[in-house]
N, CA, C and O atoms as CSV, one atom per row, in Angstrom:
chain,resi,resn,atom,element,x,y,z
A,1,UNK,N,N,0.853,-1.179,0.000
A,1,UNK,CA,C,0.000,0.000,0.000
A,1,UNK,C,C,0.896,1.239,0.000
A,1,UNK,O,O,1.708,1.460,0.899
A,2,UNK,N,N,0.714,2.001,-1.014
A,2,UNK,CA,C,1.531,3.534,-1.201
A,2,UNK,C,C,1.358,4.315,0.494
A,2,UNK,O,O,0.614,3.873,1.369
A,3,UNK,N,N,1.975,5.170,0.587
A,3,UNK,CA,C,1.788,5.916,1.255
A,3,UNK,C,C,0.682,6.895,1.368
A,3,UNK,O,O,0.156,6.905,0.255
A,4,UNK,N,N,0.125,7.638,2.067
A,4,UNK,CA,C,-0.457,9.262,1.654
A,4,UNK,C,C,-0.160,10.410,1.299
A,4,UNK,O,O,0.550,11.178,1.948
A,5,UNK,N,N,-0.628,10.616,0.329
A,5,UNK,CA,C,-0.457,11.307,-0.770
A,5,UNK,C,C,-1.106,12.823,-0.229
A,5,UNK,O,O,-2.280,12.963,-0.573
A,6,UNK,N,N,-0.561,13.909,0.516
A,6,UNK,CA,C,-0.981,14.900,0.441
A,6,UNK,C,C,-2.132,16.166,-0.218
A,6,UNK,O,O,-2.888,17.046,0.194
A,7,UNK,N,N,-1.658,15.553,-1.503
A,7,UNK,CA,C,-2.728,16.406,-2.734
A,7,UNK,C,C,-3.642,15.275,-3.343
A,7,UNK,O,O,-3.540,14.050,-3.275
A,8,UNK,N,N,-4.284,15.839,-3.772
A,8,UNK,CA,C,-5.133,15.089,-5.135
A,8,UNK,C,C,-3.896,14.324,-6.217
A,8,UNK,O,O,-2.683,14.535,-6.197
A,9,UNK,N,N,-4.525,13.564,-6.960
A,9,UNK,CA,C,-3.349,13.248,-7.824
A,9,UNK,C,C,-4.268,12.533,-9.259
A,9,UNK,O,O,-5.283,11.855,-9.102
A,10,UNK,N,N,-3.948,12.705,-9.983
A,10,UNK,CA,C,-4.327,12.170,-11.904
A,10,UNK,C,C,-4.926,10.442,-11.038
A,10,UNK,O,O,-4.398,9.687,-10.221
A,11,UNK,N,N,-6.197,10.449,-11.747
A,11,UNK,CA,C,-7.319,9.363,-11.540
A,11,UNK,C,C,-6.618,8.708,-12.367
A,11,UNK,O,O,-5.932,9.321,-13.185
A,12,UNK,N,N,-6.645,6.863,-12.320
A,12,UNK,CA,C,-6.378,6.181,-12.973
A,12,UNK,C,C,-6.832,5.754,-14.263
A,12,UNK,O,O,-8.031,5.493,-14.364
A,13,UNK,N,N,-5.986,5.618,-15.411
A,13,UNK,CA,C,-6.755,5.504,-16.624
A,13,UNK,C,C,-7.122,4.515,-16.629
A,13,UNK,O,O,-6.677,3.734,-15.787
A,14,UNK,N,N,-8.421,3.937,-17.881
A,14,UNK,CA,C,-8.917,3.047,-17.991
A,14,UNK,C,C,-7.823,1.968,-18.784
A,14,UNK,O,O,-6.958,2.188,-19.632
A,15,UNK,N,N,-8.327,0.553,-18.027
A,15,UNK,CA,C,-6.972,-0.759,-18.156
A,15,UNK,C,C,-6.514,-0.686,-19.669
A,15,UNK,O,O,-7.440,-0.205,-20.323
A,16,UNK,N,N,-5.712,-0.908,-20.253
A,16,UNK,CA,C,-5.175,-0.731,-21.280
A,16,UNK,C,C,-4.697,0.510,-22.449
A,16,UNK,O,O,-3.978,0.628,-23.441
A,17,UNK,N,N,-5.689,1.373,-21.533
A,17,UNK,CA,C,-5.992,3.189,-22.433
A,17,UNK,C,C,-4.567,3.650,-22.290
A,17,UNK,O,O,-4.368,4.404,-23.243
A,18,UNK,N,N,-3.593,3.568,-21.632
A,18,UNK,CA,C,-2.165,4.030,-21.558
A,18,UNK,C,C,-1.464,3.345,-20.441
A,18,UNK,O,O,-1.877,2.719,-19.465
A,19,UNK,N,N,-0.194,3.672,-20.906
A,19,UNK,CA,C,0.895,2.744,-20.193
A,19,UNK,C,C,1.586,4.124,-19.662
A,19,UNK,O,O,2.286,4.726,-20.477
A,20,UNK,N,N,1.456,4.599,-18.511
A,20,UNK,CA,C,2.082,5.717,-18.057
A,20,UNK,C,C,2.713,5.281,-16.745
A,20,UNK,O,O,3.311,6.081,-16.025
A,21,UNK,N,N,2.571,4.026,-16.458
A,21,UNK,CA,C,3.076,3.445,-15.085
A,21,UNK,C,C,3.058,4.015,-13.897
A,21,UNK,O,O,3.950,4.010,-13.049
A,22,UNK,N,N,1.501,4.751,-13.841
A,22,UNK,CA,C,1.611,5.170,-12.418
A,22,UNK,C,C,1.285,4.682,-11.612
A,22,UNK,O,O,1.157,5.347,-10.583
A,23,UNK,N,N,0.880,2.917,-11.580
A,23,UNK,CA,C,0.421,2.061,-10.071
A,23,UNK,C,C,2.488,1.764,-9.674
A,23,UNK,O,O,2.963,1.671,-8.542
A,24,UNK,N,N,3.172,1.696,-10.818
A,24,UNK,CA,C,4.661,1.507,-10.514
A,24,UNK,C,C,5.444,2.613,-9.748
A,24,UNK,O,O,6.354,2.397,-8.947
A,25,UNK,N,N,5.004,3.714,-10.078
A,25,UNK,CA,C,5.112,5.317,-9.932
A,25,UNK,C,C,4.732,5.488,-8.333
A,25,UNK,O,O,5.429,6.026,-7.473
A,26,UNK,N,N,3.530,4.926,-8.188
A,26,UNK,CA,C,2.989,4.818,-6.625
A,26,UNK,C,C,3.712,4.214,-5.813
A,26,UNK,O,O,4.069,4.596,-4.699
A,27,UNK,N,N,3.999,3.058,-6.456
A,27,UNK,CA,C,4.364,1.585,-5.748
A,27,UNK,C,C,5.954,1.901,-5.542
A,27,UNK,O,O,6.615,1.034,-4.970
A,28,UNK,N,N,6.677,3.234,-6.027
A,28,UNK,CA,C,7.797,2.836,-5.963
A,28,UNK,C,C,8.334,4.040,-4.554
A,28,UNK,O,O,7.775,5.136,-4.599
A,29,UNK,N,N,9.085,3.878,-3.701
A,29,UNK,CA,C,9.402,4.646,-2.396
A,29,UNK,C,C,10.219,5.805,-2.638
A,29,UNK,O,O,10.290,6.607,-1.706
A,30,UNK,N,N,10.903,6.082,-3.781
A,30,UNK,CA,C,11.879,7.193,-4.034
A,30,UNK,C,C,11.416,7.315,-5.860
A,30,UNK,O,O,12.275,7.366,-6.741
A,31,UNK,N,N,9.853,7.345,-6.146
A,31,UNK,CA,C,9.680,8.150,-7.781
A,31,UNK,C,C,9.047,8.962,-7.030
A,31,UNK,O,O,8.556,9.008,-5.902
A,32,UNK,N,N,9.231,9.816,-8.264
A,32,UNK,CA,C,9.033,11.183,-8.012
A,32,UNK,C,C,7.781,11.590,-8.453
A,32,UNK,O,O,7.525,11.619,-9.656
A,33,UNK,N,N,6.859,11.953,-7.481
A,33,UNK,CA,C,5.130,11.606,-7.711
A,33,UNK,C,C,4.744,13.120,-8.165
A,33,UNK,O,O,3.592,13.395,-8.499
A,34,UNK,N,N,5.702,14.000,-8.154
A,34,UNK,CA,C,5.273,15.631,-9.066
A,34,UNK,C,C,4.271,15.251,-9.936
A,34,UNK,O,O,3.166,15.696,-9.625
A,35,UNK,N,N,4.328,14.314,-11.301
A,35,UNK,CA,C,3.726,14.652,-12.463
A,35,UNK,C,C,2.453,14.192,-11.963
A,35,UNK,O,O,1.503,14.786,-12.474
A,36,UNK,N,N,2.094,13.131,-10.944
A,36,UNK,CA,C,0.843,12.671,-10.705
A,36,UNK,C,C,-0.069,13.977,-10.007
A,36,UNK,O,O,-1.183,13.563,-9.684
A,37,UNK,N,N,0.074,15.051,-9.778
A,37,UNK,CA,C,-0.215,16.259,-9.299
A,37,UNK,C,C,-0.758,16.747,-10.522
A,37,UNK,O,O,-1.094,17.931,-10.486
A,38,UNK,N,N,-0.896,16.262,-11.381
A,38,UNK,CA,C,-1.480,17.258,-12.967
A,38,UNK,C,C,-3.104,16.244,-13.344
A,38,UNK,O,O,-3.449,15.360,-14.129
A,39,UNK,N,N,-3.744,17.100,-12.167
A,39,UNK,CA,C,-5.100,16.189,-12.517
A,39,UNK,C,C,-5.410,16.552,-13.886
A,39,UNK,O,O,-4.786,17.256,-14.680
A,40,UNK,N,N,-6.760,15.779,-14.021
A,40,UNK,CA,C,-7.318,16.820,-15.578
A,40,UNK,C,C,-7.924,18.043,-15.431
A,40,UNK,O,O,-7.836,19.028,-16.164
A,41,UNK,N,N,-8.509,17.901,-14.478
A,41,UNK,CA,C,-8.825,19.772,-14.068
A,41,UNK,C,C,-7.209,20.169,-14.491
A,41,UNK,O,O,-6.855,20.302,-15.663
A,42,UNK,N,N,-6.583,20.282,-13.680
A,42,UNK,CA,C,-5.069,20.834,-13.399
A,42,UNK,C,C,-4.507,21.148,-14.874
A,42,UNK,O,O,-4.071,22.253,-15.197
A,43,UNK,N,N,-4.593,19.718,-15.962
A,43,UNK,CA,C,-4.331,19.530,-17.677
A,43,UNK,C,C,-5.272,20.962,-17.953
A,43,UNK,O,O,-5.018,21.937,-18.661
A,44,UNK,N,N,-6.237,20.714,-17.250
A,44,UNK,CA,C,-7.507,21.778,-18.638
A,44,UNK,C,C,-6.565,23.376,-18.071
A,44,UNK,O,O,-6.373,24.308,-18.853
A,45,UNK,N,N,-6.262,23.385,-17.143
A,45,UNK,CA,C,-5.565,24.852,-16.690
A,45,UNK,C,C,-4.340,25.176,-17.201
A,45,UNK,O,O,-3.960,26.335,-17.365
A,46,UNK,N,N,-3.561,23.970,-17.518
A,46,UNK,CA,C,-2.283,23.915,-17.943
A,46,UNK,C,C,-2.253,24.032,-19.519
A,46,UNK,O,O,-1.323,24.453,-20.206
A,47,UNK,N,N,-3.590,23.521,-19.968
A,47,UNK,CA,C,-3.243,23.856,-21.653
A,47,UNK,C,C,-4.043,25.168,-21.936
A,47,UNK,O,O,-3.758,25.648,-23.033
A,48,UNK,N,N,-5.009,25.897,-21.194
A,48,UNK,CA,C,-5.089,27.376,-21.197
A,48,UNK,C,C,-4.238,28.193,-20.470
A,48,UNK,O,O,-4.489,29.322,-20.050
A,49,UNK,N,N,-3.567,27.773,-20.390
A,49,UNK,CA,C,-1.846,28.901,-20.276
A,49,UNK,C,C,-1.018,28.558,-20.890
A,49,UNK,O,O,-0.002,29.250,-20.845
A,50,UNK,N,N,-1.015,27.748,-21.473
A,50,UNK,CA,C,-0.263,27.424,-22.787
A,50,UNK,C,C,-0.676,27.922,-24.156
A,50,UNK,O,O,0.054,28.725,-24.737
A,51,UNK,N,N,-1.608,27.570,-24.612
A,51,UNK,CA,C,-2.392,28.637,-25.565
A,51,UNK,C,C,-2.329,30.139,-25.277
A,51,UNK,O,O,-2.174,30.898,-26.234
A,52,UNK,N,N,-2.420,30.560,-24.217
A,52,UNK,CA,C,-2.105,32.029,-23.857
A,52,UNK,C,C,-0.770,32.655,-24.108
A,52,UNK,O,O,-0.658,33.845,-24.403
A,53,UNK,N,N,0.326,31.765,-23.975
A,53,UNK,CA,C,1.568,32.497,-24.362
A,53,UNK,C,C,1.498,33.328,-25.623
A,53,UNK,O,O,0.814,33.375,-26.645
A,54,UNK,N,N,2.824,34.152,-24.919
A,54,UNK,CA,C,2.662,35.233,-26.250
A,54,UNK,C,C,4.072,35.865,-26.721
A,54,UNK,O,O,4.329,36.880,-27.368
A,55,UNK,N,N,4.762,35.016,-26.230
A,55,UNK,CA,C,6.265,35.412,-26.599
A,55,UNK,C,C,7.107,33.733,-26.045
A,55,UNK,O,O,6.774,32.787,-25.332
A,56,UNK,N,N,8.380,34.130,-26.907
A,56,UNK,CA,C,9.315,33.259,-26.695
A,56,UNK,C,C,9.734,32.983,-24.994
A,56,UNK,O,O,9.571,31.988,-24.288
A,57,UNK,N,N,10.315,34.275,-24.716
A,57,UNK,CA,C,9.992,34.342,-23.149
A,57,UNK,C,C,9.418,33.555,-21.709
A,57,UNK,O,O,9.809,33.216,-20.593
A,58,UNK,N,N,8.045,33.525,-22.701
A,58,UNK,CA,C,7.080,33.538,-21.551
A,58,UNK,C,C,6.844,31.222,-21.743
A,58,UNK,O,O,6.362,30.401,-20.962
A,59,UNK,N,N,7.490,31.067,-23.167
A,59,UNK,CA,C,7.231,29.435,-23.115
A,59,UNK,C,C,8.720,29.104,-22.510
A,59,UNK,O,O,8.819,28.239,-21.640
A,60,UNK,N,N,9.577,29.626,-22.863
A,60,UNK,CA,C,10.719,29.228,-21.961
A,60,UNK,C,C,10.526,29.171,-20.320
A,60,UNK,O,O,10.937,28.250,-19.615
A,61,UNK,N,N,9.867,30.257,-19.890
A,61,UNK,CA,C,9.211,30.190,-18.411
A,61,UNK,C,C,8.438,29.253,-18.352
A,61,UNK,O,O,8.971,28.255,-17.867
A,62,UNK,N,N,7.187,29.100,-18.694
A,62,UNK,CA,C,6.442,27.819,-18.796
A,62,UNK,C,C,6.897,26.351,-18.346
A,62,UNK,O,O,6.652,25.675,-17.347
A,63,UNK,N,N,7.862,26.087,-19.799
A,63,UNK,CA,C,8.289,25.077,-19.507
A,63,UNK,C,C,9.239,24.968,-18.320
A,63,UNK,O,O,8.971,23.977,-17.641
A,64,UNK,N,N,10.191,25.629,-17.895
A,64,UNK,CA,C,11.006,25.828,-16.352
A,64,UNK,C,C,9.714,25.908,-15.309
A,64,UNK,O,O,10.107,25.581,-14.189
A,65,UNK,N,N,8.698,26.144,-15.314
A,65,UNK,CA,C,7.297,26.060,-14.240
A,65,UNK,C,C,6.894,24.338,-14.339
A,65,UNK,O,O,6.640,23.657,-13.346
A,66,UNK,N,N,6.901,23.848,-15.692
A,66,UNK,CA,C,6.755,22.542,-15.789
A,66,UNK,C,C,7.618,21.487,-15.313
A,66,UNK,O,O,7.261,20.349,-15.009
A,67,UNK,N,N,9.268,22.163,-15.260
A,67,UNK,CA,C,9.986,21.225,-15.099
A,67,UNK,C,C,10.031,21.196,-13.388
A,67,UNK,O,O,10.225,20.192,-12.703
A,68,UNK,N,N,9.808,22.520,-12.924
A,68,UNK,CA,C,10.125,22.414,-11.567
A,68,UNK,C,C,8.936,21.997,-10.599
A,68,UNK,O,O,9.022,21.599,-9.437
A,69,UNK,N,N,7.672,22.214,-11.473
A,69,UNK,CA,C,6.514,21.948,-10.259
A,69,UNK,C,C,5.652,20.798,-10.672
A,69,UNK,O,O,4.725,20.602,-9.887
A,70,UNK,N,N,5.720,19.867,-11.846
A,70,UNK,CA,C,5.912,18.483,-12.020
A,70,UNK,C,C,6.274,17.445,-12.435
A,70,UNK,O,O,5.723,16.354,-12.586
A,71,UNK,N,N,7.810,18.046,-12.728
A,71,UNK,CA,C,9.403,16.874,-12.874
A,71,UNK,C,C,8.916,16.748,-14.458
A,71,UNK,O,O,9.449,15.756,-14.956
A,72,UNK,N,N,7.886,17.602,-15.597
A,72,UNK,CA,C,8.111,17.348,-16.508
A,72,UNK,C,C,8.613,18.279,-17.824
A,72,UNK,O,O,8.077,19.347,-18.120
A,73,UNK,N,N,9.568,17.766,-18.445
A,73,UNK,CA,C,10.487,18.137,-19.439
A,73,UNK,C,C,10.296,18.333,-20.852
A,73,UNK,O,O,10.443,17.368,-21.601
A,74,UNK,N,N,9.957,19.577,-21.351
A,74,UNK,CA,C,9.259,20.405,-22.624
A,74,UNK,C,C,10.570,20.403,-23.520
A,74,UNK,O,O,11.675,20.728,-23.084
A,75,UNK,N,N,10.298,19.966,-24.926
A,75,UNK,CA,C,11.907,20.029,-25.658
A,75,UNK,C,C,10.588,20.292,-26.979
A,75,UNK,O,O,9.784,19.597,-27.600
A,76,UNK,N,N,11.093,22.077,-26.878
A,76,UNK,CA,C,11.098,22.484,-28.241
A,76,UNK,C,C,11.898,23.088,-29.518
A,76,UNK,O,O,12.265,24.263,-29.515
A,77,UNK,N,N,12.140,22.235,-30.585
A,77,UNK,CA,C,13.324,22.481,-31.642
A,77,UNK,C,C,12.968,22.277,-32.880
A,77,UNK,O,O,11.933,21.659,-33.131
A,78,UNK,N,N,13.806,22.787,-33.887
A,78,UNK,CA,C,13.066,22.475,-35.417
A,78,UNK,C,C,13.821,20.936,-35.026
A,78,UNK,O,O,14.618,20.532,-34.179
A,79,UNK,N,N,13.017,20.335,-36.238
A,79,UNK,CA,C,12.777,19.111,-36.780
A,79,UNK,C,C,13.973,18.862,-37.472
A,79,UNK,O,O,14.765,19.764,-37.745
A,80,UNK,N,N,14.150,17.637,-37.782
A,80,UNK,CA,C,15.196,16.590,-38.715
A,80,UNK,C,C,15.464,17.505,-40.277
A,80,UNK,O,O,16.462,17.939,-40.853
A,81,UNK,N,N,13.910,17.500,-40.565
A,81,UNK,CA,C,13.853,18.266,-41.662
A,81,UNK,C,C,13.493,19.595,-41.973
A,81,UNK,O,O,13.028,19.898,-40.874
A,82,UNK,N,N,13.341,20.814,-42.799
A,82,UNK,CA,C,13.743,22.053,-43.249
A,82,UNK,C,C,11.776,22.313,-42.467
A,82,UNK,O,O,10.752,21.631,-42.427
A,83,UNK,N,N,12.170,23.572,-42.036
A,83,UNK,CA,C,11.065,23.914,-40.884
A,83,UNK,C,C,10.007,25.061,-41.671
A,83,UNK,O,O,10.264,26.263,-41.605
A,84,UNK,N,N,8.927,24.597,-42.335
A,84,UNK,CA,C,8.358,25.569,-43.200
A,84,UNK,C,C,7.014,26.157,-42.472
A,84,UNK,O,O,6.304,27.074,-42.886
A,85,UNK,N,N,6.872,25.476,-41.417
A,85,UNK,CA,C,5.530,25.730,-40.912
A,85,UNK,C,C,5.823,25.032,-39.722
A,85,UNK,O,O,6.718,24.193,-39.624
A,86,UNK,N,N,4.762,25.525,-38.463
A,86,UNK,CA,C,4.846,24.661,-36.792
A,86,UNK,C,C,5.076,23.463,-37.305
A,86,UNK,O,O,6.042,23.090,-36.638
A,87,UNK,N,N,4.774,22.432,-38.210
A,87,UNK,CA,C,4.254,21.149,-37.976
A,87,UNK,C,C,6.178,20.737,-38.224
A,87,UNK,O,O,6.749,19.748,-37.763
A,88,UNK,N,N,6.769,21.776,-39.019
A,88,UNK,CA,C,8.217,21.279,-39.006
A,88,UNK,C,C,8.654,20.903,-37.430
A,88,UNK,O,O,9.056,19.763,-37.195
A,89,UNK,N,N,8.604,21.440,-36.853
A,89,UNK,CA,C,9.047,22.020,-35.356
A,89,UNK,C,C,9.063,20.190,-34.514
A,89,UNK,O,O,8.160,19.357,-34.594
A,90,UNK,N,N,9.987,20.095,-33.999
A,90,UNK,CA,C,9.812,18.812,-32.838
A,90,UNK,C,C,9.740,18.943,-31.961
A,90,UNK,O,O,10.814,19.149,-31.397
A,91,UNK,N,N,8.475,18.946,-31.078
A,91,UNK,CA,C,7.408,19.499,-30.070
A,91,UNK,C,C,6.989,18.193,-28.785
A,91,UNK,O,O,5.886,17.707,-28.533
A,92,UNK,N,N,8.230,17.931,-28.210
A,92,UNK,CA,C,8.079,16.774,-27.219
A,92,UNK,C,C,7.820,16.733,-25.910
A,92,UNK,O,O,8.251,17.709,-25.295
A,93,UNK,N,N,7.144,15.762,-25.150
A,93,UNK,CA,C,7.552,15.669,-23.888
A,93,UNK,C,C,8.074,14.439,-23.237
A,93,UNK,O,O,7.274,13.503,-23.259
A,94,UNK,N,N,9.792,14.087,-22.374
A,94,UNK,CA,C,10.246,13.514,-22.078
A,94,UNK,C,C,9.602,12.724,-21.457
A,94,UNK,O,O,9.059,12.995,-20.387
A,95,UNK,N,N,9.550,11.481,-22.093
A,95,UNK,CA,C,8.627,10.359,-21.059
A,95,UNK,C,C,9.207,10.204,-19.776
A,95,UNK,O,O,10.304,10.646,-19.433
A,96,UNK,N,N,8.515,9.637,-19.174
A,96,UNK,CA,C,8.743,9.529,-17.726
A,96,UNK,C,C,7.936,8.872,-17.154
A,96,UNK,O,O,6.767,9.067,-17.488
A,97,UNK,N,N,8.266,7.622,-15.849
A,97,UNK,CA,C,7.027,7.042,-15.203
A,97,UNK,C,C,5.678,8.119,-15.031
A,97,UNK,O,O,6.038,9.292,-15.127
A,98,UNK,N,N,4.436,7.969,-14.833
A,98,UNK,CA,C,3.316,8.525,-14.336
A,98,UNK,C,C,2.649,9.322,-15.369
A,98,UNK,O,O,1.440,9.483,-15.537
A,99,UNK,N,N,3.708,9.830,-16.082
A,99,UNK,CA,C,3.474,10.520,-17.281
A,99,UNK,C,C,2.093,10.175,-18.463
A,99,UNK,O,O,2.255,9.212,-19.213
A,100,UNK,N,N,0.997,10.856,-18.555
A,100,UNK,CA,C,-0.193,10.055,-19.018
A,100,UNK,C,C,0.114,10.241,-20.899
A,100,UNK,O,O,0.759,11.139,-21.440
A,101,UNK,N,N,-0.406,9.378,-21.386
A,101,UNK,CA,C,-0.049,8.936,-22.940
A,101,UNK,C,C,-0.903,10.488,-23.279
A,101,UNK,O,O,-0.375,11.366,-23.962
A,102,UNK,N,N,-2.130,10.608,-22.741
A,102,UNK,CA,C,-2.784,11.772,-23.080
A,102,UNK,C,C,-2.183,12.965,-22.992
A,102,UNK,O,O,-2.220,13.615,-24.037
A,103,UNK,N,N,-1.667,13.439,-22.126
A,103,UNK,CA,C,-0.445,14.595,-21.661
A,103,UNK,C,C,0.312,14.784,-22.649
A,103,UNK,O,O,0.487,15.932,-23.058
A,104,UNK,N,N,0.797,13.929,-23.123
A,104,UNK,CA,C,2.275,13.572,-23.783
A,104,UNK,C,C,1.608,13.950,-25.330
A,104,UNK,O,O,2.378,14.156,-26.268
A,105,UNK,N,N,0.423,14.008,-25.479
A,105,UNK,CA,C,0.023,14.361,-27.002
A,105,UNK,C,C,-1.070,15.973,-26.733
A,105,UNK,O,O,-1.200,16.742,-27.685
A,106,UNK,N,N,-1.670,16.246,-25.543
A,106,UNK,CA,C,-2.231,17.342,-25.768
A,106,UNK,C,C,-1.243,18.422,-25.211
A,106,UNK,O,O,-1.547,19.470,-25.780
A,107,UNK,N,N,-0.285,18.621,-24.428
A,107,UNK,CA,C,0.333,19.405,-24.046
A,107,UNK,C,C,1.169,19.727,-25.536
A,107,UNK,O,O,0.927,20.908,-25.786
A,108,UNK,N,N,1.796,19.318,-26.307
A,108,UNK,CA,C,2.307,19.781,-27.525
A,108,UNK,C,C,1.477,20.301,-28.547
A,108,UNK,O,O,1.891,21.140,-29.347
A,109,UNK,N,N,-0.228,19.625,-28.568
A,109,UNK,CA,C,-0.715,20.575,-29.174
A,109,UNK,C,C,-0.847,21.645,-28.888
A,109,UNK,O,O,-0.620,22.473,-29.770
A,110,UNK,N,N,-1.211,22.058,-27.730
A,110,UNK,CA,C,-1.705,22.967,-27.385
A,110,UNK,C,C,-0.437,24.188,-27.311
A,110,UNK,O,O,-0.661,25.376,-27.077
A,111,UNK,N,N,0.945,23.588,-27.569
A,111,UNK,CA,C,2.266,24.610,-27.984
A,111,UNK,C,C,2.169,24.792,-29.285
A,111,UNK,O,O,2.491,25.894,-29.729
A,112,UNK,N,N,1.568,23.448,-30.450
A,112,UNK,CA,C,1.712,23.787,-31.676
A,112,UNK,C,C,0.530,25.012,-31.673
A,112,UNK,O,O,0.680,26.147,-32.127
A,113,UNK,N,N,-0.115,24.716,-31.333
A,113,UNK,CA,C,-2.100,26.206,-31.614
A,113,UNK,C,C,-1.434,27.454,-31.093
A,113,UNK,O,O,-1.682,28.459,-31.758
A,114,UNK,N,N,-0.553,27.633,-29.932
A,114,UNK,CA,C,0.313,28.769,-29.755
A,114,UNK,C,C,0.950,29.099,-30.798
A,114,UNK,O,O,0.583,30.006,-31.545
A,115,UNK,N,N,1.946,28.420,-30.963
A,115,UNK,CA,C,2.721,28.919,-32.572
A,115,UNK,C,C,2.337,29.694,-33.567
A,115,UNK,O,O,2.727,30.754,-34.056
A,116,UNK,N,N,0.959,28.468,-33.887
A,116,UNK,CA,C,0.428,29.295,-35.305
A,116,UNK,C,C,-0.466,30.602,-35.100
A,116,UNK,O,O,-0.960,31.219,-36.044
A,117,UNK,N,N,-0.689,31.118,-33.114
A,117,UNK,CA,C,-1.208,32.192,-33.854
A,117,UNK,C,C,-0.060,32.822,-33.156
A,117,UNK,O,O,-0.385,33.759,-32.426
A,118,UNK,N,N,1.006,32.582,-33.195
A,118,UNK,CA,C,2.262,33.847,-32.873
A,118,UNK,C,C,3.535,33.136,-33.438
A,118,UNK,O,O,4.125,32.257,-32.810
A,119,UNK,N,N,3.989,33.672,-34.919
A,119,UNK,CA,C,4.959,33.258,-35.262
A,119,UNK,C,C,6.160,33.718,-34.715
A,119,UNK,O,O,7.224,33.103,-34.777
A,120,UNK,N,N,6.017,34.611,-34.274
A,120,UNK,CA,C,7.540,35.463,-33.688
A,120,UNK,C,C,8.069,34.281,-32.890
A,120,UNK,O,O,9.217,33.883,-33.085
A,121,UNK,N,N,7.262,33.705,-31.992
A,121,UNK,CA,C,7.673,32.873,-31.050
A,121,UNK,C,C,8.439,31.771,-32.275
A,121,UNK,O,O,9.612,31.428,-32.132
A,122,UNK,N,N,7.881,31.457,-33.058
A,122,UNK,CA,C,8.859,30.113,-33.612
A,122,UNK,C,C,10.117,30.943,-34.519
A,122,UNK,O,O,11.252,30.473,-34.443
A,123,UNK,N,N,9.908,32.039,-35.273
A,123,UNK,CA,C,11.116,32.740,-35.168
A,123,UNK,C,C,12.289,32.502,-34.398
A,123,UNK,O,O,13.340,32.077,-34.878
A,124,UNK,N,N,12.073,32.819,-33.022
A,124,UNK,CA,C,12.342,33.309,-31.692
A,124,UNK,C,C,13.378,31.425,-31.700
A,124,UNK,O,O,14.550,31.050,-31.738
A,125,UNK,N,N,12.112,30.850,-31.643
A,125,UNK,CA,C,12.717,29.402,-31.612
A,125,UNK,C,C,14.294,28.544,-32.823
A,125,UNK,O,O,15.370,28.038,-32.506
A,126,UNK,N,N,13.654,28.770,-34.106
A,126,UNK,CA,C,14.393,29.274,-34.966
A,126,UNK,C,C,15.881,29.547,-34.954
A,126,UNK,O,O,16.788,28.810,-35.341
A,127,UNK,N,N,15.954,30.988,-34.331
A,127,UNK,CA,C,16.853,31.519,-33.919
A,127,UNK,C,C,18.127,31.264,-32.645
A,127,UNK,O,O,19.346,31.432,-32.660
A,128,UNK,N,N,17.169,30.787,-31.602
A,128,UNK,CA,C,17.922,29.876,-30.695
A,128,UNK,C,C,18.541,28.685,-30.890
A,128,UNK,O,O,19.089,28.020,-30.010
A,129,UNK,N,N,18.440,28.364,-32.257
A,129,UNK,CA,C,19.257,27.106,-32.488
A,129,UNK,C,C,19.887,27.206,-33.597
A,129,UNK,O,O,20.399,26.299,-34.253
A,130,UNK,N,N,19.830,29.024,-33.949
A,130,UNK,CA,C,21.486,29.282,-34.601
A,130,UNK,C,C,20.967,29.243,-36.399
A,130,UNK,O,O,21.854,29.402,-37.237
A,131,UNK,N,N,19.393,29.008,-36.900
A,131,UNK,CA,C,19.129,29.048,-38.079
A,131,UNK,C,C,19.307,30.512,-38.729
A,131,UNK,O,O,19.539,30.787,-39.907
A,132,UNK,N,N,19.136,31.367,-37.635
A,132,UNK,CA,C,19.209,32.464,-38.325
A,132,UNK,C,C,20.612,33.198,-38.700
A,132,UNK,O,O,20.984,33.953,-39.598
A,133,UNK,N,N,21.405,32.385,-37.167
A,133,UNK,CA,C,22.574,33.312,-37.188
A,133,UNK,C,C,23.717,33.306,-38.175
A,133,UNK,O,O,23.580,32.466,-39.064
A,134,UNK,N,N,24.807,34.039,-38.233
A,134,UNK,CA,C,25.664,34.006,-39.107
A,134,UNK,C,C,26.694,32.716,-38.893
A,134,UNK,O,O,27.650,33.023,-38.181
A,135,UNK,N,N,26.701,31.604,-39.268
A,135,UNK,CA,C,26.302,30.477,-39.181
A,135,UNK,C,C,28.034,30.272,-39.058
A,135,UNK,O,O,28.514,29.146,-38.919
């Protein structure tokens, strides 16, 4: 039997709907139970402040809010191939025990729907990895 759990924590998905290993996540005495803190209430709040960004800035903060207040890790970069539009862009989140399969696909949309209505930001992005610079 886990311990007690202080907060609320992400309801269990239905048997087979994802492999996010959070009865392992529970079960284990030193994982790190941050990400289980992102109920779906918590998701629905987290992807309307994500859609809200409005500068490069403010997703670099974001994601440092993500990494520090539930151990999860935002990696945004152009793609393998030549970046003509968001969908170029490789828009991830570092798996991790507890981590829900659902998370892991709406939290990047909801960075790609940012993008397209603020390109500066992928500019911005772009640029941080030296496409623009004098090379």
């Amino acid at each position: 039997m886990p311990p007690a759990i202080p907060y609320m924590i992400r309801e269990e998905c239905p048997p087979g709907a994802c492999i996010c290993g959070r009865d392992d996540l529970l079960g284990d005495p030193d994982g790190d139970l941050r990400i289980l803190r992102l109920t779906k209430a918590e998701e629905k709040k987290l992807i309307a402040r994500i859609e809200g960004i409005a500068s490069y800035a403010d997703l670099l903060r974001m994601a440092e809010l993500m990494q520090a207040q539930l151990g999860m890790v935002l990696q945004v970069a152009p793609g393998n191939r030549e970046v003509r539009t968001v969908r170029g862009l490789s828009i991830q989140l570092v798996e991790r025990p507890g981590l829900c399969s659902k998370t892991r696909q709406t939290v990047p949309a909801a960075i790609r729907r940012c993008l397209e209505k603020n390109p500066g930001i992928v500019y911005a992005i772009l640029d941080a990895h030296d496409l623009f610079g004098a090379g």
